[in-house]
Each structure stands twice: as C-alpha cells, then as structure tokens.
C-alpha positions in Angstrom: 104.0 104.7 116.2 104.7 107.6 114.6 108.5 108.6 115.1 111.3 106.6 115.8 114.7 106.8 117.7 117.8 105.5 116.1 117.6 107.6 113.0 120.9 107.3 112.1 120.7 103.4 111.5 120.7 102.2 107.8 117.8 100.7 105.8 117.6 98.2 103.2 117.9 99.6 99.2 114.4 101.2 97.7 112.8 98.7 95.3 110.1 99.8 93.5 107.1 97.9 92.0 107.5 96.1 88.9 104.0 96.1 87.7 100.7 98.0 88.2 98.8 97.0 91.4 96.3 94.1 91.0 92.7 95.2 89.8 91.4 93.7 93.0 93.6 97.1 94.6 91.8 99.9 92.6 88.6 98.0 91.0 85.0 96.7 92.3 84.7 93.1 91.5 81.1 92.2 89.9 78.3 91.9 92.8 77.4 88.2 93.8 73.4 89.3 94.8 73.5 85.6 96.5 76.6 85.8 98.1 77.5 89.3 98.5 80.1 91.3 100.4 79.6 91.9 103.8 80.7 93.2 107.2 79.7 92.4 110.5 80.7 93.4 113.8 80.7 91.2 117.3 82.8 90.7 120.4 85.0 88.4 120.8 86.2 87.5 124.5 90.2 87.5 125.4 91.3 87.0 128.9 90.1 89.8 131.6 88.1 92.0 128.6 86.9 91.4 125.0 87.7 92.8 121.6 85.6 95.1 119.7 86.0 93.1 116.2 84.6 93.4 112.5 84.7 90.9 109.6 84.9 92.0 106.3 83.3 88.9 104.6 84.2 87.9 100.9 81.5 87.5 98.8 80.9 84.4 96.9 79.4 80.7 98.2 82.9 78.7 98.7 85.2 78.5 101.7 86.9 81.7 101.6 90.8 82.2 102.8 90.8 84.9 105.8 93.4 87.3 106.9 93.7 88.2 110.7 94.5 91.7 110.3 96.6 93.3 113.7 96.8 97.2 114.1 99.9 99.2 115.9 100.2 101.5 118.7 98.0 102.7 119.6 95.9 102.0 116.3 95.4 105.6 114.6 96.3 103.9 111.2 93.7 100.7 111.3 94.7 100.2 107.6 90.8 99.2 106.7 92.0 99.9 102.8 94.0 96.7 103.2 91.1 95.1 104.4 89.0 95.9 101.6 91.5 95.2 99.2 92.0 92.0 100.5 88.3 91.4 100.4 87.9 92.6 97.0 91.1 90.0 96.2 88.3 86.9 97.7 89.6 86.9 101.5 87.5 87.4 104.6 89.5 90.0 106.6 89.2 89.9 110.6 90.4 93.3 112.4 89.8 94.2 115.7 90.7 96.8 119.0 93.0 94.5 121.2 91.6 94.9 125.2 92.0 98.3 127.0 92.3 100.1 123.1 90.0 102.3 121.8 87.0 100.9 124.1 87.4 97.1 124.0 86.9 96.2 127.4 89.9 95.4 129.5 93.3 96.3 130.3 96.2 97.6 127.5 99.5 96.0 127.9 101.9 94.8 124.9 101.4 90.9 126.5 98.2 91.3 126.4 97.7 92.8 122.8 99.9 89.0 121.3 97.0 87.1 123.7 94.3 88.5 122.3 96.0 87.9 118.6 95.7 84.2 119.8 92.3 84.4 121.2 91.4 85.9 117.7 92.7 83.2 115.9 91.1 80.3 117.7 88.0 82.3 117.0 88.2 82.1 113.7 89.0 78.6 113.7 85.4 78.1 115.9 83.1 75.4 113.9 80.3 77.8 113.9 82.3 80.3 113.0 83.6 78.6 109.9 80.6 78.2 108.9 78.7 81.5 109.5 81.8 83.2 107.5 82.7 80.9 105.1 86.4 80.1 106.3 88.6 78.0 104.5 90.5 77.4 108.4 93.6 76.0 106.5 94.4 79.2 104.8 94.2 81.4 107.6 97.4 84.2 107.3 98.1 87.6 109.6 99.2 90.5 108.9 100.3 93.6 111.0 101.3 97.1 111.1 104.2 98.4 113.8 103.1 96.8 117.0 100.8 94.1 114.9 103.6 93.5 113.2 105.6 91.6 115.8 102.1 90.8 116.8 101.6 88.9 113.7 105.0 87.2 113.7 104.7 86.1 117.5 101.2 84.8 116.8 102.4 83.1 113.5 105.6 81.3 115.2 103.4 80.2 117.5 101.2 78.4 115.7 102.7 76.4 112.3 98.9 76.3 111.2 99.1 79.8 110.2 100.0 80.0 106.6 102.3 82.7 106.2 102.8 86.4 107.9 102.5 90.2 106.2 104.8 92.3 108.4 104.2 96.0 107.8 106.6 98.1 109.2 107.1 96.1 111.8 108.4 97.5 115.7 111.4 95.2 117.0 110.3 96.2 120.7 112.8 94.2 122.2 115.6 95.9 120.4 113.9 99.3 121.2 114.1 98.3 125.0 117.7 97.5 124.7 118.3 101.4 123.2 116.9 102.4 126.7 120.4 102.3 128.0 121.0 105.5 126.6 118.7 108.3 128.2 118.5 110.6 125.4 116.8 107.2 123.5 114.4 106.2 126.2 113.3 110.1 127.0 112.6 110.6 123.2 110.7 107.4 123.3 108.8 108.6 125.6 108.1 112.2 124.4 107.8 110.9 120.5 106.1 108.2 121.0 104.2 106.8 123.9 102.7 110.1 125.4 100.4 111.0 122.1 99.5 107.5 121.4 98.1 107.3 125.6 94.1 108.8 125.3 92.6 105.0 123.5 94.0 103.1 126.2 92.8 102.2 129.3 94.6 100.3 132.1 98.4 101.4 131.8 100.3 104.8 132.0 103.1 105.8 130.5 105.4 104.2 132.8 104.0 101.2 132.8 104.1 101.2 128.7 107.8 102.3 129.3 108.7 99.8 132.0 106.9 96.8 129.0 109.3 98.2 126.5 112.6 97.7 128.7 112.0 94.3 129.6 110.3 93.1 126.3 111.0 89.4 126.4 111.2 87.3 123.5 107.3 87.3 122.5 108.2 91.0 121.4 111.6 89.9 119.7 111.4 90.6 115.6 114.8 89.7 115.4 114.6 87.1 117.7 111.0 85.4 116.1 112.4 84.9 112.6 113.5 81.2 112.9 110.1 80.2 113.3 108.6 81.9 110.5 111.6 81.1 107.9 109.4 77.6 106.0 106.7 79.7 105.7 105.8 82.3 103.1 106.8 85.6 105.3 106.7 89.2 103.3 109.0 92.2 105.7 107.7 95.7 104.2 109.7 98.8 105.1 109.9 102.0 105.0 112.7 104.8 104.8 110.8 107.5 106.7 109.8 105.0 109.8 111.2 102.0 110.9 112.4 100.0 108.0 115.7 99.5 109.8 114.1 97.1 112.2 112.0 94.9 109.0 115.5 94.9 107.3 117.4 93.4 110.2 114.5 90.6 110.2 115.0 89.9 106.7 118.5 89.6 107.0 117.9 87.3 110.2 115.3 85.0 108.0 117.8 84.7 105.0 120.4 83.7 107.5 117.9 81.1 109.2 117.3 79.9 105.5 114.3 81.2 104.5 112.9 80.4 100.9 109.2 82.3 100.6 110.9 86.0 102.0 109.6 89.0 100.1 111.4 92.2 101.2 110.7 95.2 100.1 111.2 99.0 101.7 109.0 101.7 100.1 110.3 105.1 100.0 107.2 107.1 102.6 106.1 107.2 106.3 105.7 104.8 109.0 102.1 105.2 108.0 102.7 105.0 104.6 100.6 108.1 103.7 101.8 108.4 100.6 102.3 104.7 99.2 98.9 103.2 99.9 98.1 102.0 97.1 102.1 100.6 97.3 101.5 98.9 99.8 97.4 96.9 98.7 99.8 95.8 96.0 102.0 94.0 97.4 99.5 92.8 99.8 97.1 91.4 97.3 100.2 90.2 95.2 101.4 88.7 98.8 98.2 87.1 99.1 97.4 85.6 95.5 99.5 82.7 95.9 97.2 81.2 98.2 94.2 81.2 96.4 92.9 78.0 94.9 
C-alpha cells in the first residue's frame, strides 16, 4: 500500500535512534565454510494453491531462531534487506508470495493471505523441516509489512507458541472498512490503492478486494488483535508519511491491555520506508537480539 486515506489523523511523536545500527545491519559476518549461509527455495502447500517460498538459512551448526517474514499488498516492497539482516544477525528467515500473488498458485483474498501465514508456520514447525534448516521451533517470531503486518499479529494471537511479533507499518483493515461510510474515502481507496496494486494477483477484482475491506472481520482487526499479543514481546513501527496512525492506535490499545515488552517507534519516511532502511534493520535486529541464546 502505497497511499493512504485519513491523512488528516495524528501520529505518534518522531523518536529517533539512540545508537548506530548493529554491525549484523551494515557488516558481513566471517564465513562458516562448514556451515555456511544459504537460501533455498520450495513450495509450500496452503489450502486450494501453494506458496512460492524461500529460506534464507543462517549459517553456523546449532539450532537457529527463524523469523516468518509476511509481505503487504500486493508485495512490491518484499523487504529481502530485512531478511538478510536478520540472517546476518544468526536467524533463518522464511518469506514467501501468499496464494493467487505474484504466481503462487491459487486464489488472492485477504482470508486467504492470514491462512497461508498459518500454513507457513506449521511448516516450519515440520520435524523434517527442523532439521533440514536448523530450527530452534521454540523461537519462531513474525514479522510484517502493511498487510503482513496484521498478518503477523493475527497469526501471532493465534498461536501463544510464537515468540513475539515485528509490525511494520501495519494496515488496520478493519478500521479502513469502517471509513468506507464516507464515499470520498472508499472511492480514494479504490483509485490510490487497490487498482495499481491488481496485475500480481489472480483470483479477485477490485470489487471483490473492495467488498473484503468493508466487511473485514476481526482476523483483519489491528486494533482489535492487541489483547492477545500484550505478554509477548510485540515492536509497532510507524511512519509519518504512511500509515503510522493505525501502528500508534495499536500501541496505545497494547499499553491499555497492559502490555510490558512494547517497543514503539514512528520513523520520519514513507510507507515503504525508502529512505530509512537501514532505520528500520536496526531496530529489527535490535528487536530480535533479545532472543538469541
């Protein structure tokens, strides 16, 4: 998502980093010629289709952490630096094209996309996956950008396995449906955001992705999905030229559920974050460190 409606909507006070970015962020770690880095790609069934998916595998002999990383709407921005990053930081990093998106086979819908987050999760938690990746399965974490972002907190409250949840200028769909009762909101939807972002899908039009949006249910809830997620380690990153407005009214909702492991932050840039990239690795590897063993 590229633009948003509700411009006029306040977001939470630019904080900026406190320290340089980790060296995992802008440094190649030694090479491990018996263990080393690697990346393989496979398919990994979910419902009517299957996801086009790549591991980014940490180097090194030992049970490794891994991050299920979840792309938005319709996925232009993959965020593979993060991936590295993460990789370089000692985590295996899962990403993958949810079904009917950018040629995984099967049909596109928003319900769809948090299924195949679960499918991708039990995958990873597959004995002979565990072992052909080296996965510590009790420090599995997700993370998502815009669409993966209540992606990841959906597939996180569902499961209290899941160790803690990266949100990334995350889409509040549900409240976005509710702004449909004014035209002028729903029709610049529409023009700003669903109508470019069509070509990777297959299986839905633009009314259909319209008609998902004004009855999002609770699975696409940000708001809504912060109780669960408040006794786990939960990071909300923002931004001022995208949506932050929607990550700061989560935040606000998790420190009034009680939440104790919140890191907020919104970072002056784009929904994209074209211009705070290496911003952003920061706080993920930072995010990420605490845990490592």
């Amino acid at each position: 998502m590229r633009r948003m409606l509700f411009s006029l909507l306040l977001v939470a006070p630019v904080m900026a980093l406190a320290a340089p970015p980790p060296a995992a962020v802008t440094t190649d770690p030694p090479v491990d010629h018996a263990h080393p880095a690697a990346m393989t790609a496979f398919v990994i069934p979910s419902g009517d289709g299957a996801l086009n998916a790549v591991m980014y595998s940490a180097a090194g002999a030992r049970s490794h952490p891994t991050l299920l990383l979840l792309h938005g709407f319709p996925g232009n921005e993959q965020n593979l630096d993060l991936a590295q990053a993460a990789r370089r930081a000692g985590w295996n990093v899962l990403t993958f094209h949810y079904r009917g998106s950018w040629d995984s086979p099967g049909r596109f819908s928003f319900d769809h996309c948090v299924q195949d987050a679960a499918s991708a999760l039990a995958y990873l938690r597959r004995p002979q996956v565990i072992a052909q990746f080296a996965i510590d399965p009790s420090r599995i974490a997700v993370a998502g950008h815009s669409l993966g972002g209540i992606v990841a907190a959906r597939t996180a409250a569902d499961d209290p396995r899941v160790i803690g949840a990266f949100l990334i200028d995350p889409a509040d769909f549900a409240a976005i449906g509710r702004g449909f009762s004014d035209p002028k909101k729903r029709e610049a939807f529409l023009v700003g955001e669903v109508r470019g972002d069509l070509p990777p899908l297959t299986g839905t039009s633009a009314d259909q992705i319209m008609a998902e949006v004004a009855h999002a249910g609770p699975s696409l809830d940000l708001v809504a999905t912060m109780p669960a997620l408040s006794g786990r380690p939960l990071a909300l990153i923002g931004t001022t030229r995208g949506i932050g407005f929607m990550s700061a009214a989560a935040a606000r909702a998790a420190r009034q559920d009680g939440a104790t492991h919140l890191e907020a932050r919104t970072l002056d840039t784009d929904h994209s974050f074209s211009d705070a990239r290496i911003a952003l690795a920061g706080l993920l590897v930072t995010w990420l460190g605490q845990f490592q063993k």
